[in-house]
Backbone as JSON, one array per atom type, in Angstrom:
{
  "sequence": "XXXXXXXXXXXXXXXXXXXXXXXXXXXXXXXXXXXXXXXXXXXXXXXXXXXXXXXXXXXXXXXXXXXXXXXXXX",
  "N": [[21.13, 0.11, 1.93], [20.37, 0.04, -1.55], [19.92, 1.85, -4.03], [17.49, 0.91, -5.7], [16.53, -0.85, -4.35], [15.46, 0.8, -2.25], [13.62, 2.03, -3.56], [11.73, 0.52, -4.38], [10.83, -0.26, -2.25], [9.64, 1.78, -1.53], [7.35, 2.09, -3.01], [5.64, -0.15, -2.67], [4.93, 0.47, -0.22], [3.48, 3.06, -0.85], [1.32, 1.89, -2.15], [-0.19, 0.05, 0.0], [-0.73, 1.47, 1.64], [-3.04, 3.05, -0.37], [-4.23, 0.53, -0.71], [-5.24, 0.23, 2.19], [-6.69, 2.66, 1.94], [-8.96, 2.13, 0.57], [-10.05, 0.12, 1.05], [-11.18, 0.84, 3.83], [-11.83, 3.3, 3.72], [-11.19, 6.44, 3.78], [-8.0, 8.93, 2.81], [-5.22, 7.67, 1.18], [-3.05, 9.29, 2.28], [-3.31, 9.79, 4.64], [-2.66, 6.77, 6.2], [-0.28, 4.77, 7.42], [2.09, 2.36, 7.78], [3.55, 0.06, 9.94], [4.77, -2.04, 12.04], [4.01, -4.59, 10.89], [1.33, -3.81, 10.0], [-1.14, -1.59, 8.46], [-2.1, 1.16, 9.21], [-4.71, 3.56, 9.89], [-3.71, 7.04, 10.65], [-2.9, 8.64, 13.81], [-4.77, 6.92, 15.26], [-7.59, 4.31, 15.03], [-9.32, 2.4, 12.74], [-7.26, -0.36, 10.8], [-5.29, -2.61, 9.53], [-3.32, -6.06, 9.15], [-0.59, -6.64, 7.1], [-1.3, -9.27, 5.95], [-4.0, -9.12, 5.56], [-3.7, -7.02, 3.86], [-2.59, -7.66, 1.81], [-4.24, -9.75, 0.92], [-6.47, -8.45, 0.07], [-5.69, -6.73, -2.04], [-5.07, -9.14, -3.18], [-7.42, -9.12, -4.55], [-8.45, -6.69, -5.75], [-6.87, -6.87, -7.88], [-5.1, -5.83, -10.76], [-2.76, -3.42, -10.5], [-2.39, -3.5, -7.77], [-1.98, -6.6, -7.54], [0.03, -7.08, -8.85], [-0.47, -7.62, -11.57], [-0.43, -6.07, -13.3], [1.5, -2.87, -14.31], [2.32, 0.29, -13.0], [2.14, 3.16, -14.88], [5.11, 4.62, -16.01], [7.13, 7.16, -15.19], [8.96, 9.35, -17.67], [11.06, 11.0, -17.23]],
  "CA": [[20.04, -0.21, 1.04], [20.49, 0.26, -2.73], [18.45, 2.63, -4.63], [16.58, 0.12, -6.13], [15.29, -1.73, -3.09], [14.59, 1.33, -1.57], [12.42, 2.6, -4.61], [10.64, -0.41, -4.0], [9.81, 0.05, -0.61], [8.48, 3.45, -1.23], [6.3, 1.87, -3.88], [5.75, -0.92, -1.66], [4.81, 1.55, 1.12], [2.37, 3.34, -1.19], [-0.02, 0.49, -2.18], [-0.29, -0.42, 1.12], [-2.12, 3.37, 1.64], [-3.83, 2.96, -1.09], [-5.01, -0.64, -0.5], [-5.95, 0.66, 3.36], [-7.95, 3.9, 2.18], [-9.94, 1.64, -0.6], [-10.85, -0.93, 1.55], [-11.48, 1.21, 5.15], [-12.43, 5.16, 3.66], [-10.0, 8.2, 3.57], [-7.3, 9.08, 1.91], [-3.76, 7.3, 1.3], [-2.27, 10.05, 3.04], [-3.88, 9.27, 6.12], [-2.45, 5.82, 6.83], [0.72, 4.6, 8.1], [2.8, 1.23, 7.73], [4.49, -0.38, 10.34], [4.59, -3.3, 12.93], [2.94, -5.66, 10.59], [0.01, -3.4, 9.79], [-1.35, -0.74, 8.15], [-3.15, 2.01, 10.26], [-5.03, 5.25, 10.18], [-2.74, 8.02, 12.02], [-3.75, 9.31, 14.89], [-5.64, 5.74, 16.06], [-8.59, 4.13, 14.33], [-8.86, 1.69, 11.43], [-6.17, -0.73, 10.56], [-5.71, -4.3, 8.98], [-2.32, -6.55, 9.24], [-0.45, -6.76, 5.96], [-2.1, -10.38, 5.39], [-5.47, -9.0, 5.19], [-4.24, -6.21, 2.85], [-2.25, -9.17, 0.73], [-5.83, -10.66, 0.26], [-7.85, -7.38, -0.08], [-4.83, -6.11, -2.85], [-5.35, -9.51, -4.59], [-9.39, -8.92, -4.89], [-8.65, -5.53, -6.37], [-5.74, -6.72, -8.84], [-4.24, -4.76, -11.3], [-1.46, -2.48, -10.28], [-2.05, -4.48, -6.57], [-1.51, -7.95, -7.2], [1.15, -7.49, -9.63], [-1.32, -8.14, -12.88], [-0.48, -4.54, -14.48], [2.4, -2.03, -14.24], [1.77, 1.39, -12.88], [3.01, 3.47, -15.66], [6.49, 4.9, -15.56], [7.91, 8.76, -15.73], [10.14, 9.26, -18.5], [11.64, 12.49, -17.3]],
  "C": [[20.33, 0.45, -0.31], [19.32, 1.41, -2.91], [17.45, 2.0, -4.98], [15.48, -0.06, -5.0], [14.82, -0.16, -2.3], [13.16, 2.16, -2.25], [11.22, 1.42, -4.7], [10.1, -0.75, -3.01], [8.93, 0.79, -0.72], [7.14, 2.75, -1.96], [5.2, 1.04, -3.73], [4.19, -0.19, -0.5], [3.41, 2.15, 0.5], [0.9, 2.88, -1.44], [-0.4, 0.39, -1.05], [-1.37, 0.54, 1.77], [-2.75, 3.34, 1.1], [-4.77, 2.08, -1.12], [-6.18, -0.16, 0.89], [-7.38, 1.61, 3.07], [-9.26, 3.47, 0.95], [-10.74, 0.94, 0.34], [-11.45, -0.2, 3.32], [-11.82, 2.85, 4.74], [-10.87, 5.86, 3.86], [-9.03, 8.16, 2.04], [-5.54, 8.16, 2.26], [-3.04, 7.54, 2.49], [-2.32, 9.61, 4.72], [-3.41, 7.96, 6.61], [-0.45, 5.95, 7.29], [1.28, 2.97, 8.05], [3.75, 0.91, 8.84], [3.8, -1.57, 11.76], [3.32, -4.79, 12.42], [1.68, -5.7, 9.95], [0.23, -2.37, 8.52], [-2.66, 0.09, 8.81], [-3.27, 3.38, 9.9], [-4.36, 6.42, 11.08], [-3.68, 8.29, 12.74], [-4.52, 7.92, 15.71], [-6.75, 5.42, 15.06], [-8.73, 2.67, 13.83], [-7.66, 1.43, 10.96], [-6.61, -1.98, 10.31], [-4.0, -4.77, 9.24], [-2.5, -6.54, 7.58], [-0.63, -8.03, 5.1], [-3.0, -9.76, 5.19], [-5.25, -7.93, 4.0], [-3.67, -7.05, 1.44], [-3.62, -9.36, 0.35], [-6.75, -10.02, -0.32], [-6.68, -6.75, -1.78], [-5.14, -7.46, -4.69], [-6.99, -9.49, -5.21], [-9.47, -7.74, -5.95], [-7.77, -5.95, -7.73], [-5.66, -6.11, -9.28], [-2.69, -4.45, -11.03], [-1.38, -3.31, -8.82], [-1.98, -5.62, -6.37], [-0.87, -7.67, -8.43], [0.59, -7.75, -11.47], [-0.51, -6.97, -13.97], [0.68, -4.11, -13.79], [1.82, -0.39, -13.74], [3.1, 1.65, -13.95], [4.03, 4.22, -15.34], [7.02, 6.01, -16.13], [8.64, 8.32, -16.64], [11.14, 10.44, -18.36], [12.99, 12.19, -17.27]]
}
Protein backbone atom coordinates (compact mmCIF):
# COMPACT_ATOMS: atom_id res chain seq x y z
CA UNK A 1 0.00 0.00 0.00
CA UNK A 2 1.47 3.40 -0.95
CA UNK A 3 1.57 6.18 1.43
CA UNK A 4 -0.98 7.90 -0.18
CA UNK A 5 -3.72 5.30 -0.18
CA UNK A 6 -2.93 4.53 3.13
CA UNK A 7 -3.29 8.27 4.32
CA UNK A 8 -6.52 7.94 2.89
CA UNK A 9 -7.69 5.15 4.68
CA UNK A 10 -6.74 6.62 7.93
CA UNK A 11 -8.76 9.64 6.90
CA UNK A 12 -11.25 7.41 5.53
CA UNK A 13 -11.26 5.48 8.84
CA UNK A 14 -11.71 8.71 10.81
CA UNK A 15 -14.98 10.09 9.33
CA UNK A 16 -16.44 7.00 9.69
CA UNK A 17 -15.93 7.65 13.85
CA UNK A 18 -16.91 10.74 13.53
CA UNK A 19 -19.98 10.13 11.31
CA UNK A 20 -20.89 7.05 13.99
CA UNK A 21 -20.43 9.25 17.27
CA UNK A 22 -22.65 12.24 15.55
CA UNK A 23 -25.30 10.23 14.51
CA UNK A 24 -25.43 7.39 17.65
CA UNK A 25 -23.66 9.62 20.92
CA UNK A 26 -20.02 9.24 22.22
CA UNK A 27 -16.98 9.95 21.14
CA UNK A 28 -14.99 9.05 17.78
CA UNK A 29 -12.67 7.27 19.83
CA UNK A 30 -15.09 4.88 20.89
CA UNK A 31 -16.01 3.27 17.56
CA UNK A 32 -14.43 0.83 15.40
CA UNK A 33 -14.53 0.01 11.52
CA UNK A 34 -14.66 -3.22 10.15
CA UNK A 35 -16.79 -6.02 8.46
CA UNK A 36 -18.89 -3.58 6.62
CA UNK A 37 -19.81 -1.52 9.67
CA UNK A 38 -19.06 0.81 12.02
CA UNK A 39 -19.45 -0.16 15.79
CA UNK A 40 -19.16 0.99 19.34
CA UNK A 41 -16.20 -1.17 21.06
CA UNK A 42 -16.94 -3.31 23.46
CA UNK A 43 -20.70 -4.19 21.78
CA UNK A 44 -23.56 -1.76 21.38
CA UNK A 45 -24.47 0.70 18.64
CA UNK A 46 -23.46 0.26 15.09
CA UNK A 47 -24.70 1.11 11.45
CA UNK A 48 -23.29 -0.61 8.04
CA UNK A 49 -21.17 1.75 5.98
CA UNK A 50 -24.37 2.40 3.64
CA UNK A 51 -26.26 3.94 6.34
CA UNK A 52 -23.20 6.04 7.35
CA UNK A 53 -22.76 6.93 3.32
CA UNK A 54 -26.35 8.42 3.69
CA UNK A 55 -26.08 9.87 7.26
CA UNK A 56 -22.34 11.55 6.03
CA UNK A 57 -24.24 12.91 2.96
CA UNK A 58 -27.09 14.67 5.32
CA UNK A 59 -24.28 16.23 7.31
CA UNK A 60 -22.05 17.35 4.18
CA UNK A 61 -19.21 19.36 4.35
CA UNK A 62 -15.95 17.74 5.18
CA UNK A 63 -18.36 14.24 4.92
CA UNK A 64 -19.71 14.19 1.62
CA UNK A 65 -16.77 15.58 -0.01
CA UNK A 66 -18.38 19.37 -0.32
CA UNK A 67 -15.36 21.02 1.77
CA UNK A 68 -11.71 20.11 2.51
CA UNK A 69 -10.63 19.51 6.03
CA UNK A 70 -7.86 21.93 6.31
CA UNK A 71 -4.30 20.80 5.84
CA UNK A 72 -0.99 20.96 8.28
CA UNK A 73 1.70 22.82 6.79
CA UNK A 74 4.42 21.60 9.08
Amino acid sequence: MTRAAHATAMDARKKLQEIAAKKLGGKPENYDVGNERVFRKGGGAGMTLAQAANYAIQLGGIYDGTKCRPTSTK
